[in-house]
N, C-alpha and C positions, 0 to 999 in steps of 0.2 A: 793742496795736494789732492790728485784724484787719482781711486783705485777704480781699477777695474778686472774683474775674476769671470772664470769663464769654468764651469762645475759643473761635471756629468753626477747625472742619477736615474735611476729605474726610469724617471716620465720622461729624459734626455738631457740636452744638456741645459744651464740655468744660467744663467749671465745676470752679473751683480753689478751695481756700480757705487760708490759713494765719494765723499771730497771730506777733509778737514783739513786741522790747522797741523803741523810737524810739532808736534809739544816737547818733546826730551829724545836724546838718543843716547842709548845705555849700552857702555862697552861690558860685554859679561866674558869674566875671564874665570879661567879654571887652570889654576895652577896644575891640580894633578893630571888633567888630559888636554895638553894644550890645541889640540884636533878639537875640541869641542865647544871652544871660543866663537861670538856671534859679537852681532851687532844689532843692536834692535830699535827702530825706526817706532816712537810710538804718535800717534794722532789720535786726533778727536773731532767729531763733527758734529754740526748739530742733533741730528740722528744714530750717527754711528761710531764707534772707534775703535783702535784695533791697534794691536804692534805685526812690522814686518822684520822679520829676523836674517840677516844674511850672514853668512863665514867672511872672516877675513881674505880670502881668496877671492869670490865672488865680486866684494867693496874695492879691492884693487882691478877687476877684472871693470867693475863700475865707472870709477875713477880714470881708469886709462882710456877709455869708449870716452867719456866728458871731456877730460883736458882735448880728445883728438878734434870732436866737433865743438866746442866750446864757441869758436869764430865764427858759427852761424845764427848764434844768438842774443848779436849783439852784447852791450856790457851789462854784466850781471852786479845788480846790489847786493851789498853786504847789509846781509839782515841779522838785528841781535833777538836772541828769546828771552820774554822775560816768563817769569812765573808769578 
């Protein structure tokens, strides 16, 4: 997996990049505000790591974009995680 961030500040803007492995992804639910349910993508690399957080809205909005182009990328393996 590779991120990459593009971050304004005072000297302009900063452009980051790192890669690691996809280690666990954490469904966070909240019963009492179901609006503030996420998904969170965490990694690690040999330098860096970090969770990315999306709404269930967003992971469907993700989801529908992949199944649509999915055919251009040839067959995907089914990868298991271990710990």
């Amino acid at each position: 997996m590779r991120i990459k961030i593009k971050k304004q500040n005072p000297d302009g803007i900063v452009k980051l990049e790192s890669s690691g492995e996809l280690k666990e992804i954490i469904m966070n639910e909240d019963f009492l505000n179901p609006w503030d349910e996420s998904i969170a993508l965490c990694f690690k690399g040999k330098n860096s790591s970090g969770i990315i957080e999306i709404t269930p809205k967003e992971f469907e909005i993700l989801s529908h974009e992949i199944e649509k182009k999915k055919h251009l990328f040839g067959k995907f393996k089914v990868m298991k995680f271990e710990k």
